[in-house]
C-alpha positions, 0 to 999 in steps of 0.5 A: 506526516509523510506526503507521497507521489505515485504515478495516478494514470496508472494507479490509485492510492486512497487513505483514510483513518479506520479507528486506530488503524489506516485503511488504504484502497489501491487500484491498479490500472497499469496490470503490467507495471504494478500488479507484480509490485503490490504481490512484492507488498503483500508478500513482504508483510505476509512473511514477517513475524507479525500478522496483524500489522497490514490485512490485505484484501483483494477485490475484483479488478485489481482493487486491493484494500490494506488494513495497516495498524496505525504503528506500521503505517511509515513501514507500508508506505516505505514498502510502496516505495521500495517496490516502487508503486509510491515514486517519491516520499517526502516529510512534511 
């Protein structure tokens, strides 16, 4: 299991198991410092081969749900993390 620390005066990450999939629920607060960064994510899945592996779905006031297949759920967090709205990853 992967534990993970984000800046939470500036946004919000929940996670809960949605059947064999990971429903993620960001809500960014700081437009200026993660809106561009979570639009890096999306880009980075929506460009890849595979177009089931994480569904994104924006909501009014820069809430974002994000569907991940339980098989790319390491690879979306380390995506949060690459563009920096995860800070730090640690195994557990």
């Amino acid at each position: 299991m992967i534990r993970y620390q984000y800046d939470e005066n500036a946004l919000s990450i929940t996670e809960q198991k949605n059947e064999n999939d990971i429903e993620f629920i960001i809500k960014i607060k700081d437009e200026d410092q993660y809106l561009q960064a979570i639009r890096q994510v999306r880009a980075d899945f929506d460009h890849n081969d595979i177009h089931t592996d994480a569904l994104f779905y924006t909501h009014p006031d820069h809430e974002y749900q994000v569907i991940v297949r339980k098989e790319y759920y390491i690879d979306f967090i380390l995506c949060l993390f690459k563009h920096q709205l995860v800070k730090s990853l640690t195994w557990s």
